[in-house]
Biopython code that builds the backbone (N, CA, C, O; Angstrom):
import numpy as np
from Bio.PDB.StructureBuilder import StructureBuilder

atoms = [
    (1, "UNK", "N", (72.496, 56.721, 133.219)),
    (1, "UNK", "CA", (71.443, 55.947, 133.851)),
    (1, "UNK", "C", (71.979, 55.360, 135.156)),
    (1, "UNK", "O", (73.168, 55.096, 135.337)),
    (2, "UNK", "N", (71.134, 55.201, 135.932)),
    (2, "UNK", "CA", (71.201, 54.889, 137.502)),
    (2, "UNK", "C", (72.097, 53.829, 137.311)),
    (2, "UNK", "O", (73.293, 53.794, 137.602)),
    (3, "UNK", "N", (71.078, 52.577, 136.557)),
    (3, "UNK", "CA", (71.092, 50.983, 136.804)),
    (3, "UNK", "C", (72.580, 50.910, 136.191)),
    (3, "UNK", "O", (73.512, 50.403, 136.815)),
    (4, "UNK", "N", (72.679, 51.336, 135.209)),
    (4, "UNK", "CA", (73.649, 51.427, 134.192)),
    (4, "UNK", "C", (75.097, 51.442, 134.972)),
    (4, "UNK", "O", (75.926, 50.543, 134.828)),
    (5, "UNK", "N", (75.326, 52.822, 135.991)),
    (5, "UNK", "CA", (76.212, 53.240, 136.886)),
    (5, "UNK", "C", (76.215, 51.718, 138.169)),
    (5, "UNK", "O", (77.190, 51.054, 138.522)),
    (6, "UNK", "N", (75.176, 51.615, 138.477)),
    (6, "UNK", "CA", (75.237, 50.474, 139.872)),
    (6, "UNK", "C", (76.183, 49.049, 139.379)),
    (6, "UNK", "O", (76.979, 48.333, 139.987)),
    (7, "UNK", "N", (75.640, 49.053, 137.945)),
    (7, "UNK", "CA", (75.958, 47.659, 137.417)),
    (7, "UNK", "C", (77.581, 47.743, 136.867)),
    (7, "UNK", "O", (78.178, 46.667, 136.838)),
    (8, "UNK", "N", (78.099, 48.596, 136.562)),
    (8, "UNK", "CA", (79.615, 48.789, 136.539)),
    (8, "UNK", "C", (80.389, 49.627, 137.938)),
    (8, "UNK", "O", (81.566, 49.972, 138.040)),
    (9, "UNK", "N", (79.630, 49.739, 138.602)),
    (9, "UNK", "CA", (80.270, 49.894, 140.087)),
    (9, "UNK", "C", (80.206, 48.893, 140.687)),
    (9, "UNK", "O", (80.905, 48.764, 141.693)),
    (10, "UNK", "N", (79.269, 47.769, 140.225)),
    (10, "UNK", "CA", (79.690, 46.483, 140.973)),
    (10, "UNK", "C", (80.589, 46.218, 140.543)),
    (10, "UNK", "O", (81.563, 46.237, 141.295)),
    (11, "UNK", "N", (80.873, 45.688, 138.634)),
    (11, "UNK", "CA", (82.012, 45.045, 138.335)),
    (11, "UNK", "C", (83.179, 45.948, 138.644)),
    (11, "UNK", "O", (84.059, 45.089, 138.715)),
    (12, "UNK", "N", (83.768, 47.051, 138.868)),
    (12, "UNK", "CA", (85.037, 47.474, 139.495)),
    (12, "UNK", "C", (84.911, 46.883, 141.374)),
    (12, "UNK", "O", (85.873, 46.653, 142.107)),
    (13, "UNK", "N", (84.130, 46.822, 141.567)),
    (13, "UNK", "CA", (84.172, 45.933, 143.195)),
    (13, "UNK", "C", (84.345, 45.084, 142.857)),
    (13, "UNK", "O", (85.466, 44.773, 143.258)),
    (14, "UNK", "N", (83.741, 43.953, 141.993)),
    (14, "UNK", "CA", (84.373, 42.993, 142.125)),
    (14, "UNK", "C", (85.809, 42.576, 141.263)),
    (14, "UNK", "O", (86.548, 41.610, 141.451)),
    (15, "UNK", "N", (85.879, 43.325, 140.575)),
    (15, "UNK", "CA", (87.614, 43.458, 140.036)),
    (15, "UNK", "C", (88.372, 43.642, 141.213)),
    (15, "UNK", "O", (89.106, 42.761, 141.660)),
    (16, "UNK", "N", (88.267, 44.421, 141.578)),
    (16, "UNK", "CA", (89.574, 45.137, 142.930)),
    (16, "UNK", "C", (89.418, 43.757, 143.890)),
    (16, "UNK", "O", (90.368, 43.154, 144.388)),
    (17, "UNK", "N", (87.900, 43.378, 144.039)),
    (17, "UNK", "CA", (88.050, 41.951, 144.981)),
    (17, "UNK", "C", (88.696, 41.224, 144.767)),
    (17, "UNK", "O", (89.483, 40.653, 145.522)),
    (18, "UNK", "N", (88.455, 41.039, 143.376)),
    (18, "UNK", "CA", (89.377, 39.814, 142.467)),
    (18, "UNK", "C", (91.266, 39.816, 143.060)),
    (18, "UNK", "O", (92.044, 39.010, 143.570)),
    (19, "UNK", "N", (91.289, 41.509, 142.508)),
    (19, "UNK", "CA", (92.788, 41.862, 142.335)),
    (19, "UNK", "C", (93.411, 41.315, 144.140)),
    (19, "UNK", "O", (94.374, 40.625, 144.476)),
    (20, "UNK", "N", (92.349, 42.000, 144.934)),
    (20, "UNK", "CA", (93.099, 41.889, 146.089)),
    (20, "UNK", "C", (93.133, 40.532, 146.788)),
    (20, "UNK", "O", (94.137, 40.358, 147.478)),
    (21, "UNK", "N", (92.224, 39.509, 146.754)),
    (21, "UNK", "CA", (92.083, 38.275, 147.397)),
    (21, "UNK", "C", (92.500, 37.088, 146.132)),
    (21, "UNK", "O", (92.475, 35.938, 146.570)),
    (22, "UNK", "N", (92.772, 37.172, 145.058)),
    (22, "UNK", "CA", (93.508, 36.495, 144.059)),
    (22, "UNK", "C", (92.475, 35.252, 143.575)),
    (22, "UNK", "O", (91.273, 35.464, 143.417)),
    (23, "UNK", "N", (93.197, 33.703, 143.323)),
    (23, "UNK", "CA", (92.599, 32.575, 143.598)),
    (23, "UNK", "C", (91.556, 32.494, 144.793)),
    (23, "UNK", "O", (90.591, 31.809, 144.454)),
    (24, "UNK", "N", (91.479, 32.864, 145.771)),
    (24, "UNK", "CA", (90.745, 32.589, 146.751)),
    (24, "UNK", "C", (89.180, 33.579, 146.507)),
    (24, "UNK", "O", (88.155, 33.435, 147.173)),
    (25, "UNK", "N", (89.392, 34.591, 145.346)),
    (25, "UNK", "CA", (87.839, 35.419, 145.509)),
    (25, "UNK", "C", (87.298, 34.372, 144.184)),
    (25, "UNK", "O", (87.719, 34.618, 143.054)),
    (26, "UNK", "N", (86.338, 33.196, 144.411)),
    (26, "UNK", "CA", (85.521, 32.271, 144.323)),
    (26, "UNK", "C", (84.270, 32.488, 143.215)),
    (26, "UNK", "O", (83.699, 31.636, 142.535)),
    (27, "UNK", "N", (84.078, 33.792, 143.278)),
    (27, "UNK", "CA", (83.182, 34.045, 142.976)),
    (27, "UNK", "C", (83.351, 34.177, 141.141)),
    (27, "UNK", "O", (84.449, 34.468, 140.668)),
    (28, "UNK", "N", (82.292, 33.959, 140.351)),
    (28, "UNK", "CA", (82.440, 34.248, 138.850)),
    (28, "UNK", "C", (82.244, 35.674, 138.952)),
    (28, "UNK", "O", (81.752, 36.503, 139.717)),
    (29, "UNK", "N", (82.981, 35.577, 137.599)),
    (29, "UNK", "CA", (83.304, 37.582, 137.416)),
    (29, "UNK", "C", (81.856, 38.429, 137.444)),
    (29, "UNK", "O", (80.823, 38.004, 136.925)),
    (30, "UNK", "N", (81.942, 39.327, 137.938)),
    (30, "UNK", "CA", (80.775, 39.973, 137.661)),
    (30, "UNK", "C", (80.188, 40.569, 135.822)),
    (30, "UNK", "O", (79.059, 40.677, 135.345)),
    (31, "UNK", "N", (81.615, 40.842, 135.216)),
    (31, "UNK", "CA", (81.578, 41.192, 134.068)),
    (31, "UNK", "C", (80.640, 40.191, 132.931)),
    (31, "UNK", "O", (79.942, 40.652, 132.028)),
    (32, "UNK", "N", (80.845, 38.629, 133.261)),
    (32, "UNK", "CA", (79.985, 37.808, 132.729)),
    (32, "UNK", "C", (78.609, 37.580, 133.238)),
    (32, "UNK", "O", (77.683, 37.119, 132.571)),
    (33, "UNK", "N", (78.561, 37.954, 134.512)),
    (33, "UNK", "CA", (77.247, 37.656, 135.486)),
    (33, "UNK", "C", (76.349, 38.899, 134.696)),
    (33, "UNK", "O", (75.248, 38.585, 134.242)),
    (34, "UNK", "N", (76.616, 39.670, 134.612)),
    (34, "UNK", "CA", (76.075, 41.169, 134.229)),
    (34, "UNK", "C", (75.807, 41.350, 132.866)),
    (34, "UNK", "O", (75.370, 42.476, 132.628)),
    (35, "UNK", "N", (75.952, 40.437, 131.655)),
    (35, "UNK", "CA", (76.188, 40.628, 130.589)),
    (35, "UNK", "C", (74.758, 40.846, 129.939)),
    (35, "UNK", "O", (74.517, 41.627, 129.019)),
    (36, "UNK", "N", (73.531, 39.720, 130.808)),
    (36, "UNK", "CA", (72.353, 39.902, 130.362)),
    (36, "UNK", "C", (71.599, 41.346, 130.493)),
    (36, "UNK", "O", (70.873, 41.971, 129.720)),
    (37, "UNK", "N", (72.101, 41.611, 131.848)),
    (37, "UNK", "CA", (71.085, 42.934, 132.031)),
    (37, "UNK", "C", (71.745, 44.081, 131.193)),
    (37, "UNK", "O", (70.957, 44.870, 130.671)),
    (38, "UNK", "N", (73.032, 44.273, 131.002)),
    (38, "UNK", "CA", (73.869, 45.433, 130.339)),
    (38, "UNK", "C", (72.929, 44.990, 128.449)),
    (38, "UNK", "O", (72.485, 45.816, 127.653)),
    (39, "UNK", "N", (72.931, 43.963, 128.359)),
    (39, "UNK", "CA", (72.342, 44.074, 127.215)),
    (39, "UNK", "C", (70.569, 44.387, 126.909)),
    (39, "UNK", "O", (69.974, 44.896, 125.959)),
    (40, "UNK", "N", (70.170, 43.869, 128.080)),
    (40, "UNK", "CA", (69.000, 45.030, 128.324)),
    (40, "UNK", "C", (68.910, 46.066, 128.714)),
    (40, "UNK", "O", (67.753, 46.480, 128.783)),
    (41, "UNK", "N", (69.638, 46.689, 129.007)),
    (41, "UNK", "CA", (70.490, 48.483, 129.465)),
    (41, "UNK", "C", (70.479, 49.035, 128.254)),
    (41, "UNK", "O", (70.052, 50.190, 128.265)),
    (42, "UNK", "N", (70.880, 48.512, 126.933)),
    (42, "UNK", "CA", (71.591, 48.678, 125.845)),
    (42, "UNK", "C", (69.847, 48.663, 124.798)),
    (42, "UNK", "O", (69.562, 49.514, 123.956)),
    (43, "UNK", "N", (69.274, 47.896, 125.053)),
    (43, "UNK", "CA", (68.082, 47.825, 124.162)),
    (43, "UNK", "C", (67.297, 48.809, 124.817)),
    (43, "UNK", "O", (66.782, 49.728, 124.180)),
    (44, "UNK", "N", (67.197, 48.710, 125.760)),
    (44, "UNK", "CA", (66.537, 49.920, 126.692)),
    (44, "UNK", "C", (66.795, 51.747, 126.111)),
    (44, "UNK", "O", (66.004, 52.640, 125.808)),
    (45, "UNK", "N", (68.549, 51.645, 126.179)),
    (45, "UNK", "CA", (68.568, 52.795, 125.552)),
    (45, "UNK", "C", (68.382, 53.136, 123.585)),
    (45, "UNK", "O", (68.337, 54.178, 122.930)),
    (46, "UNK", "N", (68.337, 52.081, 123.321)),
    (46, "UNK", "CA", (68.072, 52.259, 121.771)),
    (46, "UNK", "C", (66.737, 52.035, 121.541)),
    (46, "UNK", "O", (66.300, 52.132, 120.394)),
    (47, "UNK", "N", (66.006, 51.741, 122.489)),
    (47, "UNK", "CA", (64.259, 51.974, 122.601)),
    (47, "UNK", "C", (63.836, 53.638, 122.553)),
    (47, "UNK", "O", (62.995, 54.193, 121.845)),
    (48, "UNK", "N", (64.982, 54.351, 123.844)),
    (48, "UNK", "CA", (64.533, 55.214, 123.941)),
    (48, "UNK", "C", (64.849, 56.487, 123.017)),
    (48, "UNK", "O", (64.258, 57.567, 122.988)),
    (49, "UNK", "N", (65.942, 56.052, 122.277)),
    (49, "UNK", "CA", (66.701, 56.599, 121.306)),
    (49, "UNK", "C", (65.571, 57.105, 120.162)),
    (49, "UNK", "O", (65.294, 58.273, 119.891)),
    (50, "UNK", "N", (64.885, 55.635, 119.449)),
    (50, "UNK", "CA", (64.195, 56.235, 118.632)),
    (50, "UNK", "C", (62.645, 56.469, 118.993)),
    (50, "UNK", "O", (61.808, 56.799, 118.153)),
    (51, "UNK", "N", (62.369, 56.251, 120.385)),
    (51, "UNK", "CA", (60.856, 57.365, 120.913)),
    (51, "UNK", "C", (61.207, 58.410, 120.675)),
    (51, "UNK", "O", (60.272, 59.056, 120.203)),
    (52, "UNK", "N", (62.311, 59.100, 120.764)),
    (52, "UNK", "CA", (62.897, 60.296, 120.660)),
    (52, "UNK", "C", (62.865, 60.764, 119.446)),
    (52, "UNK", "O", (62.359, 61.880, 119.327)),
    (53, "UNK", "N", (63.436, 60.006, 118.068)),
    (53, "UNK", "CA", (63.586, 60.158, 116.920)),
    (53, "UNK", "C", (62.139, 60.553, 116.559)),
    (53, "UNK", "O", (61.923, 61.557, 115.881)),
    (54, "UNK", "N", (60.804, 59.483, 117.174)),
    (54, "UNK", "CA", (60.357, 59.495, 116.445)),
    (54, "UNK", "C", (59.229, 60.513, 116.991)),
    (54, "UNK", "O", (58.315, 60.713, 116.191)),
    (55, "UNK", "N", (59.139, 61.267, 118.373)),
    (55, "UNK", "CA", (58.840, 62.277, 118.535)),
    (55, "UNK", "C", (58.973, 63.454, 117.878)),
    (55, "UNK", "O", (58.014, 64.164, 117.576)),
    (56, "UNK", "N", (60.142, 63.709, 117.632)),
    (56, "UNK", "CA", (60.804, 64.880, 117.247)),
    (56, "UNK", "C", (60.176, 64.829, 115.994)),
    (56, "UNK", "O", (59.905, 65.987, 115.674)),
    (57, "UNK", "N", (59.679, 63.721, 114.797)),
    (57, "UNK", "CA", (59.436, 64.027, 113.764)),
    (57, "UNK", "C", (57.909, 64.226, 113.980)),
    (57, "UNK", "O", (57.529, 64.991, 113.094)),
    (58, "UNK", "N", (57.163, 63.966, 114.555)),
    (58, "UNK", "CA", (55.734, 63.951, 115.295)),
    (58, "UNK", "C", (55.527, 65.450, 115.539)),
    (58, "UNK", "O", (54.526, 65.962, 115.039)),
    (59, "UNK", "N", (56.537, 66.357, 116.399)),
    (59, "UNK", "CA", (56.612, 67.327, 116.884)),
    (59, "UNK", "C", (56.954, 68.471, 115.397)),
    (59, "UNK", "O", (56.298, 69.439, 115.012)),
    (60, "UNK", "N", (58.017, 67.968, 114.927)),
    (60, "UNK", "CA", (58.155, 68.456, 113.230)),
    (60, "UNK", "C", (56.450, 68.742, 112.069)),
    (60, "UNK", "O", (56.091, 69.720, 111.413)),
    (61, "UNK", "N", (55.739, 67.232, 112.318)),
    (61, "UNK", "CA", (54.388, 67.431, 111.696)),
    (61, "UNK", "C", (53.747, 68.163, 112.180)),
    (61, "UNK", "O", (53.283, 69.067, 111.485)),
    (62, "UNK", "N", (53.494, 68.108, 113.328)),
    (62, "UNK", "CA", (52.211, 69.301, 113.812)),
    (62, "UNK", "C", (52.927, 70.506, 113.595)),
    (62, "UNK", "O", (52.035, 71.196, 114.089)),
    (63, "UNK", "N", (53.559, 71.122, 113.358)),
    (63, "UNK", "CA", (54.728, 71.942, 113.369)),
    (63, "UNK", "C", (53.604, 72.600, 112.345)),
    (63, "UNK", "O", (52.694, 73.420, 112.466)),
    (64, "UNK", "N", (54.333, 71.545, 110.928)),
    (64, "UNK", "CA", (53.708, 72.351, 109.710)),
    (64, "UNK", "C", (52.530, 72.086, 109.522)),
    (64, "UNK", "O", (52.162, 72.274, 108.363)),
    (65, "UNK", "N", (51.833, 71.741, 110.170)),
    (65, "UNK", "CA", (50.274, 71.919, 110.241)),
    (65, "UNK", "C", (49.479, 73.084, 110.076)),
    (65, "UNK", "O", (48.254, 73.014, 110.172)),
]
sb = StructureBuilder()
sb.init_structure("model")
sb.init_model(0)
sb.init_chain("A")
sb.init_seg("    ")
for serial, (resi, resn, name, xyz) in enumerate(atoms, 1):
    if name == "N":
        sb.init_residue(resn, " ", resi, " ")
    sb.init_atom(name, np.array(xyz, "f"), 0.0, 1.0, " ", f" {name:<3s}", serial, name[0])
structure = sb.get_structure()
């Protein structure tokens, strides 16, 4: 997933920021800043997980119809 990729390409930017400017990069980690949406990333994909599941058994019934 896109969002998925953007949102851990920030936190390695802001790691390496971290790493390279030390005490002085100010900013809170991205890893905690990010925690809400990764966990809507995460429900998101176990939403889509069982549309899937529950297609496939949908697609199974008309099957033996």
């Amino acid at each position: 997933m896109r969002c998925e990729n953007d949102v851990m390409t920030e936190e390695n930017e802001d790691n390496q920021l971290r790493s390279t400017y030390g005490p002085a990069w100010q900013r809170l980690p991205s890893a905690s800043l990010n925690m809400e949406i990764k966990n809507r990333i995460n429900a998101y994909k176990g939403n889509m997980k069982s549309a899937l599941q529950t297609d496939s058994v949908v697609d199974t019934n008309l099957k033996t119809l």
